[in-house]
N, C-alpha and C positions, 0 to 999 in steps of 0.2 A: 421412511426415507432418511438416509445417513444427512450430519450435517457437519460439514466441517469447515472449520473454525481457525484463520488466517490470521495469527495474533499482530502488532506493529510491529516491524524491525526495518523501518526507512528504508534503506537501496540493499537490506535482504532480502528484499521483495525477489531476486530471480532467484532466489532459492527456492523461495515457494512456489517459483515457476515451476521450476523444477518438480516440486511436488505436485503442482497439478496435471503434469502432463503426467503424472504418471499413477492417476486418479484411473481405477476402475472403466472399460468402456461400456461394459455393457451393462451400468446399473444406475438408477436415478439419483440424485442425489443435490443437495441445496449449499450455496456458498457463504458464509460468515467472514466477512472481514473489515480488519482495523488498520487507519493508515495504510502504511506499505501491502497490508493485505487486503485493502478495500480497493486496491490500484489491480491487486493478483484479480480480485471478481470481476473488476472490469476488459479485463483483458480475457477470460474465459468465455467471454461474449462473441469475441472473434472467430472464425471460423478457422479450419487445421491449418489450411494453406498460410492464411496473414498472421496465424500467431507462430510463424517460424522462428526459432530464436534468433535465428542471424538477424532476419529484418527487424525484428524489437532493438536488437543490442544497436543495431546501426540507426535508430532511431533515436536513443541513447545516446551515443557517442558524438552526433551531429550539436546533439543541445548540449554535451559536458562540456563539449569547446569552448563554448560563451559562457557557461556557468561562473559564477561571484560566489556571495556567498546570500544571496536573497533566494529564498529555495523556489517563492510562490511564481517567478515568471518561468524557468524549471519546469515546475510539475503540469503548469497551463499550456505548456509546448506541448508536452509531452502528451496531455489529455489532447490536446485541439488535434494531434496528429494520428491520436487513434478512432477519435470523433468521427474523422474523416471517412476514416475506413468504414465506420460501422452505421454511418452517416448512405452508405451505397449498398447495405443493404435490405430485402425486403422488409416491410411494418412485424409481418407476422411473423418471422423469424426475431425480429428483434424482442417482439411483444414475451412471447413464448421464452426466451430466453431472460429476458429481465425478471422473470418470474424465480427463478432461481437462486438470484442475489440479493443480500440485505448487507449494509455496510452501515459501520456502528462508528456512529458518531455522539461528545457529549454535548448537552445543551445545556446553554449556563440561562438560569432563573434568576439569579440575582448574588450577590455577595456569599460566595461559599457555599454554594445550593445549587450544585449541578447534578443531571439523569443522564443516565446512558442511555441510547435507543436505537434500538436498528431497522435502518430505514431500508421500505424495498423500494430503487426506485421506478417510476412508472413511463419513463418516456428517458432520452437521450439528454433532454436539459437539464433532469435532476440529477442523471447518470453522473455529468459533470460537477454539480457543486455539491451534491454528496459527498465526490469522494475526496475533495476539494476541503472540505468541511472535515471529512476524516483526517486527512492531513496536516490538518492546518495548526499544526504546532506553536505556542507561544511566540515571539521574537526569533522565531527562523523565519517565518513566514512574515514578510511585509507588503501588504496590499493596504486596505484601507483602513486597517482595524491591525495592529499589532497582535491582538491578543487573541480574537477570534472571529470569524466569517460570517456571516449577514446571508441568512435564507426566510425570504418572507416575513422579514420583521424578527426572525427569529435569530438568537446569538450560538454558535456549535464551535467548538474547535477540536484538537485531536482524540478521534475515540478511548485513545489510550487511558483519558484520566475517566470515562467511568466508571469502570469497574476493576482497572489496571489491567487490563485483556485477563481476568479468570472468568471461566465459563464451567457450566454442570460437564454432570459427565455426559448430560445429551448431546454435546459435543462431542465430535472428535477433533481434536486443537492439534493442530499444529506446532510441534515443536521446534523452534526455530531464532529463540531467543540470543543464542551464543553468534547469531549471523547479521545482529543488529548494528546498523551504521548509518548516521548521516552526513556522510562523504561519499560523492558520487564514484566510485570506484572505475578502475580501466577494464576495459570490453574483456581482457582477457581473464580478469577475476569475476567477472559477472558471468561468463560465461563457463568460468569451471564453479561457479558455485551453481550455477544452475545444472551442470551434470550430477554434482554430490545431490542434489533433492530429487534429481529424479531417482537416486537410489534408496530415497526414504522408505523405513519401516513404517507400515500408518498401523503394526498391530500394539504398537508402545502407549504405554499410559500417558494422559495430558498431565502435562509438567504444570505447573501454578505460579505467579509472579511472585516468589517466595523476598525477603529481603538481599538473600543472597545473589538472585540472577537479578533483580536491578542494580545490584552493584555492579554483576557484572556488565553487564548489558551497558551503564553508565560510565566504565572508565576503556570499553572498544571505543565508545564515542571518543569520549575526550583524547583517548590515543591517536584515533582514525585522525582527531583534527587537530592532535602536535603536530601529526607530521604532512595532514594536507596544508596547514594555513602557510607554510612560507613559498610553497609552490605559488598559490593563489595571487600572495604578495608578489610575487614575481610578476607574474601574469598582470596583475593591476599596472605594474611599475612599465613593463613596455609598452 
């Protein structure tokens, strides 16, 4: 069974949409994802009709109106709202489907002694703070823990830092790194990013988090948010 492999790239996430819908139908296959791609596996859960892009992207647009810049109330809308969906579906379709997903999150042990692991989860309530947990980025995220998220006594925060999303070649990874942002982008760039993935080539070698792509990957951020933060500023000031 193929397994591929959703690296983080925050609200590049609908590019990998993009790539999933255009993911083989007629063959089995298991889903790996971190951060924004642990968000793509839960969305894979839905069925064709409700994972239409229009209604995700307007799903989307309803929470960027209110969005600050605290990501974790965001990403909990955003989860409660496909909860819902998948919340009305039968046990054994969902049972049968969660089987296919693991989302990789790191867990901190103590002072600079952290594991990557990927978790499959088993029911709707890990669904959520798995991916919650994959996400959940240092001081972007403020809930009750700046740093990292509380599951079962246990401490996790963004997959990214276990292994810096590199995977064997029993993956196939998703190349996707150059689509990396966290600034929630307007419907209409989510939506032509999501057309470029569905014309992804998946017969390309996995790319590796070399020094170079987190540089680059690290100044789309901090560009995306020269030029989001005085919008924001705006918005706070009315």
């Amino acid at each position: 069974m193929k397994k591929y492999y959703f690296p983080p790239i925050g609200f590049g996430l609908f590019y990998q949409l993009g790539v999933l819908y255009n993911l083989p139908k007629d063959e089995e296959y298991q889903l790996y994802g971190s951060s924004g791609g642990a968000i793509v596996c839960m969305l894979s859960l839905l069925k064709e009709d409700d994972r239409n892009i229009c209604n995700l992207i307007d799903i989307t647009e309803k929470i960027r109106k209110n969005f600050y810049f605290n990501y974790f109330p965001y990403l909990n809308h955003f989860i409660k709202e496909i909860l819902i969906i998948l919340d009305s579906y039968e046990n054994t379709y969902l049972e049968e489907k969660l089987k296919t997903i693991f989302l990789e999150v790191t867990e901190i042990h103590g002072w600079l002694n952290v594991e990557r692991k990927f978790i499959q989860p088993k029911n709707l309530t890990e669904l959520k703070h798995y991916t919650i947990a994959s996400c959940y980025l240092p001081f972007v995220f403020w809930s009750l823990n700046p740093i990292y998220y509380t599951i079962n006594n246990r401490k996790y925060f963004d997959g990214f830092f276990g292994n810096f999303s590199n995977v064997s070649n029993d993956y196939i990874k998703i190349n996707s790194y150059h689509y990396a942002s966290l600034v929630p982008p307007s419907s209409k760039k989510l939506y032509n990013d999501f057309q470029k993935g569905c014309k992804y080539n998946l017969q390309q070698k996995n790319t590796t988090m070399s020094i170079p792509v987190f540089f680059q990957m690290t100044f789309n951020i901090i560009w995306d948010f020269f030029l989001y933060i005085p919008t924001q500023l705006l918005k706070v000031k009315n």
